[in-house]
DSSP file (Angstrom, degrees, kcal/mol; ACC not computed):
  #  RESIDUE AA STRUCTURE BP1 BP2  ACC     N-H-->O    O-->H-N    N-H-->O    O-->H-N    TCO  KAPPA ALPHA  PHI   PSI    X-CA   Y-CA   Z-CA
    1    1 A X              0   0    0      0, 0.0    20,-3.2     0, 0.0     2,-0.7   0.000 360.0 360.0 360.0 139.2  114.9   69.3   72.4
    2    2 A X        +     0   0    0     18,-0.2    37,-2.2    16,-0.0    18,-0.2  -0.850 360.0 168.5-105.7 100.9  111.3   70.4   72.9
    3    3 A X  E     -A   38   0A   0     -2,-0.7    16,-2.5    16,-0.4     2,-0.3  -0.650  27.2-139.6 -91.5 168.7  110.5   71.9   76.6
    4    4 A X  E     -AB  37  18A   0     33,-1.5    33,-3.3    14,-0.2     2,-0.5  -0.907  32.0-124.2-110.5 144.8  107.4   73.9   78.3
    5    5 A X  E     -AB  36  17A   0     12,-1.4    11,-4.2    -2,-0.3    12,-0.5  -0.832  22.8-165.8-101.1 137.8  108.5   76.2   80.2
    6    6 A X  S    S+     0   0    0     29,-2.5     2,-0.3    -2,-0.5    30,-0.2   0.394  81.7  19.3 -96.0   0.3  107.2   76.2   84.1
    7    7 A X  S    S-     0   0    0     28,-0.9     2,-0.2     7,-0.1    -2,-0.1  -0.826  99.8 -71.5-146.7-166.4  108.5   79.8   84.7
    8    8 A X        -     0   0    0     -2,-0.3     2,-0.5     6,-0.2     6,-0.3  -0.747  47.3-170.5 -75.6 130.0  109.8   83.6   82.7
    9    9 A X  B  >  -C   13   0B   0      4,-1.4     4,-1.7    -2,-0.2     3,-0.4  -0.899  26.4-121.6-141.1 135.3  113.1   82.3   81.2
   10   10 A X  T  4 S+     0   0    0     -2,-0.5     4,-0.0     1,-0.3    -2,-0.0  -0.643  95.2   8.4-103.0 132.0  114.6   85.7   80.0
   11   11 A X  T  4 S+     0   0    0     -2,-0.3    -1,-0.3     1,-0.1     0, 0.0   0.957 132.9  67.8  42.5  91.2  115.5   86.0   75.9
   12   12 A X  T  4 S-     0   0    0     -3,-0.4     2,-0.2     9,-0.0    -2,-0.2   0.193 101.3 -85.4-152.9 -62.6  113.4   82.1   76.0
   13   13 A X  B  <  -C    9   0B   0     -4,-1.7    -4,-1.4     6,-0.1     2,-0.2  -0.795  35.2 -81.2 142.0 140.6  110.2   82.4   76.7
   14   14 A X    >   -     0   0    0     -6,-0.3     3,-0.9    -2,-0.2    -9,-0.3  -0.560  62.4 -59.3-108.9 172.0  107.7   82.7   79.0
   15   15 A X  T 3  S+     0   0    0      1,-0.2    -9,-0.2    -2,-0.2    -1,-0.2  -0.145 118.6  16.4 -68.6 167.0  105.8   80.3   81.1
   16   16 A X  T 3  S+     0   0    0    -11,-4.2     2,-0.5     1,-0.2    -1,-0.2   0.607  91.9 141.7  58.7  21.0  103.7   77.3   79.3
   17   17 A X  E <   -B    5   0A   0     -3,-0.9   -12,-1.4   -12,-0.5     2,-0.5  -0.774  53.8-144.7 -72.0 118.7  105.7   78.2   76.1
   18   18 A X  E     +B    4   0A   0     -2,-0.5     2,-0.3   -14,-0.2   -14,-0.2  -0.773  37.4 171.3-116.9 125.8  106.6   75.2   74.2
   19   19 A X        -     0   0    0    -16,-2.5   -16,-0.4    -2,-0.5     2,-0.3  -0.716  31.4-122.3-120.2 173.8  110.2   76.6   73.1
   20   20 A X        +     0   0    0     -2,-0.3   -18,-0.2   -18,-0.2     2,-0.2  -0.998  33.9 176.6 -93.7 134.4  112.9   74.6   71.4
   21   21 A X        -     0   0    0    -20,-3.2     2,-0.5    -2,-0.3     3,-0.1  -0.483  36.5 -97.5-124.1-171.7  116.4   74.4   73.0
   22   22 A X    >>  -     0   0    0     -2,-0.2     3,-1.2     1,-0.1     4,-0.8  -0.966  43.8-117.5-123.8 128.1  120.0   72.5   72.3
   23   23 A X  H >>>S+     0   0    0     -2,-0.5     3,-1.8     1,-0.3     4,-1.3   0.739 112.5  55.7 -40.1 -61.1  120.1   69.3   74.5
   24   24 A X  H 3>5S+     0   0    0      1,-0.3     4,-0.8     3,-0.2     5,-0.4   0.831 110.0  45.8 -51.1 -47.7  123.0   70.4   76.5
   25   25 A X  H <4>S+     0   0    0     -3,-1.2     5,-2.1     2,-0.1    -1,-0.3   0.745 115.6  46.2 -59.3 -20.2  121.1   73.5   77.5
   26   26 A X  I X<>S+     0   0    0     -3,-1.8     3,-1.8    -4,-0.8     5,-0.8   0.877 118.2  40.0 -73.6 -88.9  117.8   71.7   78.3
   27   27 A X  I 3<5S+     0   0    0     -4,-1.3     4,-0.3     1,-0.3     5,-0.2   0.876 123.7  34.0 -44.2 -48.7  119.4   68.9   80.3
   28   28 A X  I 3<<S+     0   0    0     -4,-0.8    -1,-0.3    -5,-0.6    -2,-0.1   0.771 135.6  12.2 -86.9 -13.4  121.8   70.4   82.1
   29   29 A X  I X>5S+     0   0    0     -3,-1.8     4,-1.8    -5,-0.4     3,-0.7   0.698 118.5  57.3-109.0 -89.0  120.1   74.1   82.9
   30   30 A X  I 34XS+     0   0    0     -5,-2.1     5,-1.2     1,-0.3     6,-0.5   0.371 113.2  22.5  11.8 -73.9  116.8   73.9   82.0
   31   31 A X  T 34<S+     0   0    0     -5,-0.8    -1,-0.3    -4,-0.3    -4,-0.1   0.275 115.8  55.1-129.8   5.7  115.1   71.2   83.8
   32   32 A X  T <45S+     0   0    0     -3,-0.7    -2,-0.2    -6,-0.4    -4,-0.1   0.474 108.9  53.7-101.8 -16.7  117.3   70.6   87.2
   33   33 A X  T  <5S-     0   0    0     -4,-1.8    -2,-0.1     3,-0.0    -3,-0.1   0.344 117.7-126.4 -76.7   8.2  116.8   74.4   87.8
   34   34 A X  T   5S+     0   0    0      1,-0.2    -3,-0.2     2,-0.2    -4,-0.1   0.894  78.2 121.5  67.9  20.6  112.8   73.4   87.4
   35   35 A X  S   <S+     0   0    0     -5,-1.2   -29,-2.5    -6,-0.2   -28,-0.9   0.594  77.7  20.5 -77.3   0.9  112.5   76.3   84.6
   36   36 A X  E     -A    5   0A   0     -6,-0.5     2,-0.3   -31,-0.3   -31,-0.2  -0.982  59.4-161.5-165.3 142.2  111.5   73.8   82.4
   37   37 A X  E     -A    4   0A   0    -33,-3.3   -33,-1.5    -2,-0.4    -7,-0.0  -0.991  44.5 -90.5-147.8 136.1  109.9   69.9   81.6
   38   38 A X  E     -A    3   0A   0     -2,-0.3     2,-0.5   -35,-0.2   -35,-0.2   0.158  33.0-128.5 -53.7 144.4  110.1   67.7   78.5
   39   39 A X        +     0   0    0    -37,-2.2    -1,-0.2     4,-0.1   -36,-0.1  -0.245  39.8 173.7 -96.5  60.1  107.1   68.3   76.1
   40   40 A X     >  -     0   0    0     -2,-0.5     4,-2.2     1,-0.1     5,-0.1   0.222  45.3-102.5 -41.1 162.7  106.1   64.6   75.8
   41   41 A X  T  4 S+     0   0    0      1,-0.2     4,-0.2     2,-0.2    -1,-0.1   0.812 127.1  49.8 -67.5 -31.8  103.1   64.3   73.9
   42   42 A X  T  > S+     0   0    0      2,-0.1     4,-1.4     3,-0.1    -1,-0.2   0.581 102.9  71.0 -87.1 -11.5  100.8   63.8   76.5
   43   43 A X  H  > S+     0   0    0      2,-0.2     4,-1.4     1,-0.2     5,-0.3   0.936 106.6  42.2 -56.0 -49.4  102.6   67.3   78.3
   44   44 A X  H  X S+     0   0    0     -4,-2.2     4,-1.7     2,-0.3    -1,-0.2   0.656 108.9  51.3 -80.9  -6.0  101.1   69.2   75.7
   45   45 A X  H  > S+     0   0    0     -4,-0.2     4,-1.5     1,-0.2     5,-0.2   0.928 119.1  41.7 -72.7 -63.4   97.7   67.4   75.8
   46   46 A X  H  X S+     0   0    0     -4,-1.4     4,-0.8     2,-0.2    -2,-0.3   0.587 117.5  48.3 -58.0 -29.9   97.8   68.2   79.7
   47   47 A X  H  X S+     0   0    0     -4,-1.4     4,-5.0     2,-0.2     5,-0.2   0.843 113.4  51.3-109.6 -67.5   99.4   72.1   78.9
   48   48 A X  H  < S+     0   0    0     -4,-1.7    -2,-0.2    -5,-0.3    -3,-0.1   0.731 107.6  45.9 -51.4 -33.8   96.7   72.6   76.3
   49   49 A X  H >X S+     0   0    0     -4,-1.5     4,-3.6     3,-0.1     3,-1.3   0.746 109.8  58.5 -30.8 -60.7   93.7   71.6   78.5
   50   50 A X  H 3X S+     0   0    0     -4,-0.8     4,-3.2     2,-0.3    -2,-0.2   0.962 108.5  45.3 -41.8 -66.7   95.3   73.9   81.3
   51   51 A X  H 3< S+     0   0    0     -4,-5.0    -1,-0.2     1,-0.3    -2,-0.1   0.261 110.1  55.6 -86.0  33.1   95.2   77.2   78.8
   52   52 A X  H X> S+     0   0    0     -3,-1.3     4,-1.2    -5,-0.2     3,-0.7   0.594 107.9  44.4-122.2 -36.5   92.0   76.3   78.0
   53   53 A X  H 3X S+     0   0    0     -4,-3.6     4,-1.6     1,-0.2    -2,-0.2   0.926 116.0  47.2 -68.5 -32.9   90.8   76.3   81.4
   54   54 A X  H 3X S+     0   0    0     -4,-3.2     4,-1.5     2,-0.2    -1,-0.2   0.463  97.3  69.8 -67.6  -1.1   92.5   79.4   82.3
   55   55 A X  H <> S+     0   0    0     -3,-0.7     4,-1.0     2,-0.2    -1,-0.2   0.892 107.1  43.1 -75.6 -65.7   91.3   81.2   79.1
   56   56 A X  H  X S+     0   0    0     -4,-1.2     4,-1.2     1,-0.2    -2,-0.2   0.871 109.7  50.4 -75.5 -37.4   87.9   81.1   80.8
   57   57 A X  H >< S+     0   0    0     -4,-1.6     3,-1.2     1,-0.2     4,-0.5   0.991 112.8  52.8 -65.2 -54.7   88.8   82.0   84.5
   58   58 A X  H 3X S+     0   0    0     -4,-1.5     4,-2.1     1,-0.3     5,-0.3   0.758  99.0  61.4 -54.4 -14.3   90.7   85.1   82.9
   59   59 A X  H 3X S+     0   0    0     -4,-1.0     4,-1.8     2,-0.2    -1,-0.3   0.990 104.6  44.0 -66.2 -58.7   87.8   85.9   81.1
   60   60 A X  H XX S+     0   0    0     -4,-1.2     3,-1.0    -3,-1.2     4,-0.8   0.944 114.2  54.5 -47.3 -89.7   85.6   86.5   84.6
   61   61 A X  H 3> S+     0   0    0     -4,-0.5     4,-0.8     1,-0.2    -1,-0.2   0.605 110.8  46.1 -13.0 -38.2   89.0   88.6   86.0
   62   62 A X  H >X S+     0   0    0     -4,-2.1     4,-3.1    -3,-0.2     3,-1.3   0.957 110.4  55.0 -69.4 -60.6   88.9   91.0   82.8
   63   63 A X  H <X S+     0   0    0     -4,-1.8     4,-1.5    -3,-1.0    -2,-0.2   0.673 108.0  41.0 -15.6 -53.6   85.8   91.3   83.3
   64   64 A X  H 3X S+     0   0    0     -4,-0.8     4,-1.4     2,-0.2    -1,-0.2   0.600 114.1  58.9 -84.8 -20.2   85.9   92.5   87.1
   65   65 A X  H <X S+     0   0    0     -3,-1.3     4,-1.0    -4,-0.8    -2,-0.2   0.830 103.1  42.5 -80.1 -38.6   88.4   94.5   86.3
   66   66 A X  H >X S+     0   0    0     -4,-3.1     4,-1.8     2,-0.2     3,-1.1   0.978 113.2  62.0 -67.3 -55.6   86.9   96.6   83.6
   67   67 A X  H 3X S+     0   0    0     -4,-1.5     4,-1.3     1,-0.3    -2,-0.2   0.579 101.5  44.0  33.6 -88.3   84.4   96.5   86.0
   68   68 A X  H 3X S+     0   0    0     -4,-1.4     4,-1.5     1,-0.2    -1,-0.3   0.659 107.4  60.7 -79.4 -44.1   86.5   98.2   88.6
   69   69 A X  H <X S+     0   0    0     -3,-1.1     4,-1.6    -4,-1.0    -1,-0.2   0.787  99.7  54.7 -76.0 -28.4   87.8  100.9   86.0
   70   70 A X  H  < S+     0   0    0     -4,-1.8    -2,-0.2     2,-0.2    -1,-0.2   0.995 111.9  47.8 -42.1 -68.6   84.1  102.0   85.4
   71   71 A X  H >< S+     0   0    0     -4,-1.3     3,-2.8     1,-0.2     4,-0.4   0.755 116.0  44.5 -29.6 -83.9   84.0  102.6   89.6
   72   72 A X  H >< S+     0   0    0     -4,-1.5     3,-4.4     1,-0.3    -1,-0.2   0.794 104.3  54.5 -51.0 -64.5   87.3  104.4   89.5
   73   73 A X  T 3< S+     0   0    0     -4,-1.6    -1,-0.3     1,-0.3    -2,-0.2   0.655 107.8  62.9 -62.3   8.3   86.7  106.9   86.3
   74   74 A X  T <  S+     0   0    0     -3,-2.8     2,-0.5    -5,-0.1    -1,-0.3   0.512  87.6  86.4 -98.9  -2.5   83.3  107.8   88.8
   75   75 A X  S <  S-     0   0    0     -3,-4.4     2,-0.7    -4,-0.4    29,-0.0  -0.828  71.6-151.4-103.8 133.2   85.6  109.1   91.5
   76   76 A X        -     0   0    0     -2,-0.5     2,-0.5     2,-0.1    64,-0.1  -0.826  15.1-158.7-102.3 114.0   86.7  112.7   91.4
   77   77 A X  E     +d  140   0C   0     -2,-0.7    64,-1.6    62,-0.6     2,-0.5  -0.771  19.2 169.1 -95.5 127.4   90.3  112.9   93.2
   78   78 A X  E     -d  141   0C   0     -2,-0.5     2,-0.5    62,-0.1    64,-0.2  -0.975  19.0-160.5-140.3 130.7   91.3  116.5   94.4
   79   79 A X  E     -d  142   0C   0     62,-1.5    64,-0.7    -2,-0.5     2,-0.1  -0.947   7.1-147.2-117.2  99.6   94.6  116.0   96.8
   80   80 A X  E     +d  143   0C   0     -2,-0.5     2,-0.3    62,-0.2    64,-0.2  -0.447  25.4 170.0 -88.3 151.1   95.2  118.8   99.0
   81   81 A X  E     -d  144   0C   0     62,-0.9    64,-2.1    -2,-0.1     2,-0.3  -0.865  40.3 -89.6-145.1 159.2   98.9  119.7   99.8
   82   82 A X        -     0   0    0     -2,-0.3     7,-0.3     7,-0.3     2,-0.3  -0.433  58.0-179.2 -59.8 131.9  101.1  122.4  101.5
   83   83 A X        -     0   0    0     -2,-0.3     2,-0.5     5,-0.2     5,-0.3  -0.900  43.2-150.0-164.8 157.0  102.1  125.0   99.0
   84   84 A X  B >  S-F   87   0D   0      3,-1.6     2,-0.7    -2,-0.3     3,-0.6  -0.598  80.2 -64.0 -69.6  49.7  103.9  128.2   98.0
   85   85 A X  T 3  S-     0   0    0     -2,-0.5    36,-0.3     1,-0.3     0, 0.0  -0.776 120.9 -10.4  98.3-142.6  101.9  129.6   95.3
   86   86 A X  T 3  S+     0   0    0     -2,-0.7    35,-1.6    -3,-0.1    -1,-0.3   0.936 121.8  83.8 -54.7 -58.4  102.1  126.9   92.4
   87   87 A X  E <  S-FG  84 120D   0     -3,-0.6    -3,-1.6    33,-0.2     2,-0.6  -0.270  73.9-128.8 -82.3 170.1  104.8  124.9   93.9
   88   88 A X  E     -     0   0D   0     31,-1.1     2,-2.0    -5,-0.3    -5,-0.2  -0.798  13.8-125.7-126.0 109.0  104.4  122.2   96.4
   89   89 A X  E    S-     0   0D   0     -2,-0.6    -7,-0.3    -7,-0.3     2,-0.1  -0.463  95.6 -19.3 -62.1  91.5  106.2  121.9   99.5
   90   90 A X  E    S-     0   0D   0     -2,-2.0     2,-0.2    29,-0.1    -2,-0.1  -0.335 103.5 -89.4  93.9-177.7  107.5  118.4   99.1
   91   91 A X  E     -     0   0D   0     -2,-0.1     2,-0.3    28,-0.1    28,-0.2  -0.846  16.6-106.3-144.1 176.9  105.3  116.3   96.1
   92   92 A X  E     + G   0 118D   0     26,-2.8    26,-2.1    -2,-0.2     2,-0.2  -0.695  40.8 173.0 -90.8 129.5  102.5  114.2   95.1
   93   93 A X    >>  -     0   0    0     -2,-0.3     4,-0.9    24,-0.2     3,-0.8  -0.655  59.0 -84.4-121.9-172.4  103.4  110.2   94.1
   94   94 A X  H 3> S+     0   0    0     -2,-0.2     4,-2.0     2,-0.2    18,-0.1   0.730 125.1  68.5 -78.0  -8.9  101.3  107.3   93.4
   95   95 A X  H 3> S+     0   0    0      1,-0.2     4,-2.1     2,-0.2    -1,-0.2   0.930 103.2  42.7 -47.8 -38.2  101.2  106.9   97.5
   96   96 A X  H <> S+     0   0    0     -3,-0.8     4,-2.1     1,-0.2     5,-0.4   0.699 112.8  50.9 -88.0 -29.8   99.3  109.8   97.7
   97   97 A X  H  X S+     0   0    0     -4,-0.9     4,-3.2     2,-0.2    -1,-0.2   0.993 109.1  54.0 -67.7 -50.0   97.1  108.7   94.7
   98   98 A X  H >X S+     0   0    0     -4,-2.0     3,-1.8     1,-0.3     4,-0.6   0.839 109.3  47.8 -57.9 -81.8   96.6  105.2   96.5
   99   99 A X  H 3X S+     0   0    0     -4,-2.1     4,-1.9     1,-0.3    -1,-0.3   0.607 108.5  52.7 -24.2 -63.8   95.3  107.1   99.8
  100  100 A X  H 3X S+     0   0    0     -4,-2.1     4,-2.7     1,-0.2    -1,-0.3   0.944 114.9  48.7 -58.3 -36.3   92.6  109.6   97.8
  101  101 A X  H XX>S+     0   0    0     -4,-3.2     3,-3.8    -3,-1.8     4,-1.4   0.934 106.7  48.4 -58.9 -69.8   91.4  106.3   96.3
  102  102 A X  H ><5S+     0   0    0     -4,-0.6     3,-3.5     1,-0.3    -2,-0.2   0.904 111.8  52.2 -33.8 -67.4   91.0  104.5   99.5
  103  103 A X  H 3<5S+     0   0    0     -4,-1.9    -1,-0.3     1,-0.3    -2,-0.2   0.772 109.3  52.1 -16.2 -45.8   89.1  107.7  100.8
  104  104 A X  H <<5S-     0   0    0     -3,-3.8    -1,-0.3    -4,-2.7    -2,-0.2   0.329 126.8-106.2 -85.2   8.0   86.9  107.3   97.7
  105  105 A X  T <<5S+     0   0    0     -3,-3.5     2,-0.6    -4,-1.4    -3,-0.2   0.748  89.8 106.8  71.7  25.8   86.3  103.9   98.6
  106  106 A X      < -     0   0    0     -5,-0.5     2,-0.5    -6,-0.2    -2,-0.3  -0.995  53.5-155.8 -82.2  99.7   88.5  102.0   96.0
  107  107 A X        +     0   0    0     -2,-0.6     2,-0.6    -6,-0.1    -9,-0.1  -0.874  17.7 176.5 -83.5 120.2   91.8  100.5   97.6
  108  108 A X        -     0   0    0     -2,-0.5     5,-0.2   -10,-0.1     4,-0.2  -0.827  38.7-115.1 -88.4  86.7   94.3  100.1   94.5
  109  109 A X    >   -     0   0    0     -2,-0.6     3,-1.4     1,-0.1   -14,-0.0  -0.389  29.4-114.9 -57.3 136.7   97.8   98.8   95.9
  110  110 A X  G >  S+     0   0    0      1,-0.3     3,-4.4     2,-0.2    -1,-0.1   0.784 111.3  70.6 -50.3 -45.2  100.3  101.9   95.2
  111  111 A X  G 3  S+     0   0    0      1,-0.3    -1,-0.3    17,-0.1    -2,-0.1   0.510  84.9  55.0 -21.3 -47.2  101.8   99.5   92.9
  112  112 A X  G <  S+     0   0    0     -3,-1.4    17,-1.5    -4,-0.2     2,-0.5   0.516  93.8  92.2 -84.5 -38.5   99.5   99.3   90.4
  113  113 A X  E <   -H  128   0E   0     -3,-4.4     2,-0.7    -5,-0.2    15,-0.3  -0.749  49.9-172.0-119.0 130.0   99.6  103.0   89.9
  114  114 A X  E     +H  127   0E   0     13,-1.7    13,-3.0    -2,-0.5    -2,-0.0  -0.764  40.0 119.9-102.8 110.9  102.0  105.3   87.3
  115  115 A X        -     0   0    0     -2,-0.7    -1,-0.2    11,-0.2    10,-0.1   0.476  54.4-148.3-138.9 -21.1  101.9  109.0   87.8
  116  116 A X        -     0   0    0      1,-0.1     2,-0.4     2,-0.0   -24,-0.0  -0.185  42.9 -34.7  75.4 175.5  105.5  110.0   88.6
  117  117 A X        -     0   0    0    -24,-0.1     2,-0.6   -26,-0.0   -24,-0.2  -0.654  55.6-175.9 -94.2 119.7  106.8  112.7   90.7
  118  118 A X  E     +G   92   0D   0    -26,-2.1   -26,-2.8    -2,-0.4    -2,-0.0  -0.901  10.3 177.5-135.5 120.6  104.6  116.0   90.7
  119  119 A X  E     +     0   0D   0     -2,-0.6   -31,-1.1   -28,-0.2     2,-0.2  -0.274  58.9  59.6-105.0  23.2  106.1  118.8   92.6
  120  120 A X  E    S-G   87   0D   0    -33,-0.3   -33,-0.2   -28,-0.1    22,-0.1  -0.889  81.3 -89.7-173.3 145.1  103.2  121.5   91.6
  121  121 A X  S    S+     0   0    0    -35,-1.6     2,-0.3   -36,-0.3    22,-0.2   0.215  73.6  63.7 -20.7 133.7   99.4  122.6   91.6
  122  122 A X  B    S-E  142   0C   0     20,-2.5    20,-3.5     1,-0.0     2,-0.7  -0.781  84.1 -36.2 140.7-165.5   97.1  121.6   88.7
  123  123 A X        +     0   0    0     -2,-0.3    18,-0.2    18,-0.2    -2,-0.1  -0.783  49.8 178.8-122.1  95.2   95.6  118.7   86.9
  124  124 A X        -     0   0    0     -2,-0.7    16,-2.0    16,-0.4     2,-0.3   0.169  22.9-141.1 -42.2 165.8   97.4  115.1   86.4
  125  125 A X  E     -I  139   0F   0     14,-0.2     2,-0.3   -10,-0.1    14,-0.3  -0.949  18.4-163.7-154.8 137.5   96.4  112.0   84.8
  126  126 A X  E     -I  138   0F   0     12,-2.6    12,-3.7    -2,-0.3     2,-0.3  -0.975  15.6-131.5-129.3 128.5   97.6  108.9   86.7
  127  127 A X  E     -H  114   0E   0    -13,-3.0   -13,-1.7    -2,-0.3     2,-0.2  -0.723  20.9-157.8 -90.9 161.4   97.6  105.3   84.9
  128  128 A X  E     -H  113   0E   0     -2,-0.3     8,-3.1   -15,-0.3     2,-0.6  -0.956   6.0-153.8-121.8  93.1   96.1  102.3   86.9
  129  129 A X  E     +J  135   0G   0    -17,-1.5     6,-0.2     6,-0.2     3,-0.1  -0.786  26.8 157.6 -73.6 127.1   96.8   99.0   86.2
  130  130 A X  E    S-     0   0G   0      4,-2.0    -1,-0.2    -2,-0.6     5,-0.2   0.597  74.6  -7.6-112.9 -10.6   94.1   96.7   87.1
  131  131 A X  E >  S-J  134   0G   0      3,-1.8     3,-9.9   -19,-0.1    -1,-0.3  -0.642  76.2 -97.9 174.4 126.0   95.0   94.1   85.1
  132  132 A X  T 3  S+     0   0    0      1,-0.3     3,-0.1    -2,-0.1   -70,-0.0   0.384 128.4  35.0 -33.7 -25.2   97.5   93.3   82.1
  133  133 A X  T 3  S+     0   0    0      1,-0.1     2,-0.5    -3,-0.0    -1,-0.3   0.190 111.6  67.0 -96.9   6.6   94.8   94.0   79.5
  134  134 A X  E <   +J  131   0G   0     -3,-9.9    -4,-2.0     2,-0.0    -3,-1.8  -0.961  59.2 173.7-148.1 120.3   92.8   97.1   81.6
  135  135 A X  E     -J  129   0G   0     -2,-0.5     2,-0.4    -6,-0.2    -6,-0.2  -0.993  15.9-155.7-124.3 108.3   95.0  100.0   81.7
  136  136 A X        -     0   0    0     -8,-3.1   -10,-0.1    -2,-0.3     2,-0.1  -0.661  20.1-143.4-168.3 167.4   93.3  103.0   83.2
  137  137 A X        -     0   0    0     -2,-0.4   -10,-0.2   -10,-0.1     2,-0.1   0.042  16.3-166.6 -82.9 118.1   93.7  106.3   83.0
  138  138 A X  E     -I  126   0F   0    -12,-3.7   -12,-2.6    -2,-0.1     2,-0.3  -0.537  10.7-151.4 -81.6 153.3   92.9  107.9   86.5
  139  139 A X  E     +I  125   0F   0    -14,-0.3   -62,-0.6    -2,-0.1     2,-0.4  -0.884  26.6 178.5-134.9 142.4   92.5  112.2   86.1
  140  140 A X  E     -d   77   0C   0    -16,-2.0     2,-0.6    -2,-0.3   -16,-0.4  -0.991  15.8-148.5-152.0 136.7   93.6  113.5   89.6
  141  141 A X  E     -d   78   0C   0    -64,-1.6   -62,-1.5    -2,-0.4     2,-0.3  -0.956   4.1-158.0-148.5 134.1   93.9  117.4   91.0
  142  142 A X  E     -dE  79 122C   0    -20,-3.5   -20,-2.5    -2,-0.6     2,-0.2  -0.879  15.8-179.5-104.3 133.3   96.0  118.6   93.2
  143  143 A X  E     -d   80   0C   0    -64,-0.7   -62,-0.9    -2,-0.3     2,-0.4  -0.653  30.0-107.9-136.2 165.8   94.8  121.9   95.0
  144  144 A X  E     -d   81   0C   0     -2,-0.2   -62,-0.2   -64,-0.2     2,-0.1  -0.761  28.1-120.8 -68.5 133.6   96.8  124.0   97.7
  145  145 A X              0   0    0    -64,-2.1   -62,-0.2    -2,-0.4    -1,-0.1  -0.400 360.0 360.0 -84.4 155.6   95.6  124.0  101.1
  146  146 A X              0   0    0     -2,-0.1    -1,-0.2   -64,-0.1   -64,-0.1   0.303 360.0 360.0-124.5 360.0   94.8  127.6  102.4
């Protein structure tokens, strides 16, 4: 049995995926939980159209997004903290990354951003995703407050 799939269907497929399944699993799983709808011929006429229009909006979105990654690699982040010497009373996360952006005039949602937990002075490199194909890599210092 031939579906597209309308959602993520875990070791499947992902959505708009035109997967092959065994009838019992289709009919009975498949497509009354609404992961999934027969790939008639005219689905895939209709499915193909679709990623051809979204091909082209995604195009703009990479676009703004590299964009956006120029902006960011122009902003110099230095994140002042309590410390002992070298170590850090309490540490730096991507929360604290979000804020020094917002400051620089970027807002990132924390989400977006991988740096891990750093519990001392010096100079990090924090990734940013801005989008699934524009990955990038933010350079961040953290200084002691006197």
């Amino acid at each position: 049995m031939e579906l597209i799939l309308r959602k993520d269907v875990q070791n499947l497929g992902f959505k708009d995926d035109i997967v092959v399944v065994k009838n019992g699993y289709g009919r009975n799983f498949l497509i009354p939980q609404g992961h999934a709808h027969l790939a008639t011929s005219s689905a895939k006429k209709v499915l193909a159209e679709n990623l051809k229009q979204r091909a082209h909006k995604e195009e703009k979105v990479v676009n703004d997004a590299k964009a956006l990654a120029e902006a960011l690699k122009a902003i110099e982040i230095k994140i002042f903290a309590k410390a002992g010497g070298e170590k850090l009373f309490g540490s730096i996360t991507n929360i604290d990354i979000a804020e020094a952006l917002a400051k620089g005039g970027q807002v990132i949602d924390r989400k977006f951003i991988t740096s891990g937990i750093v519990k001392r002075t010096g100079k990090y490199a924090a990734n940013v995703r801005l989008h699934r194909d524009v990955i990038v890599e933010l350079p961040y210092e953290i200084v002691a407050e006197k």
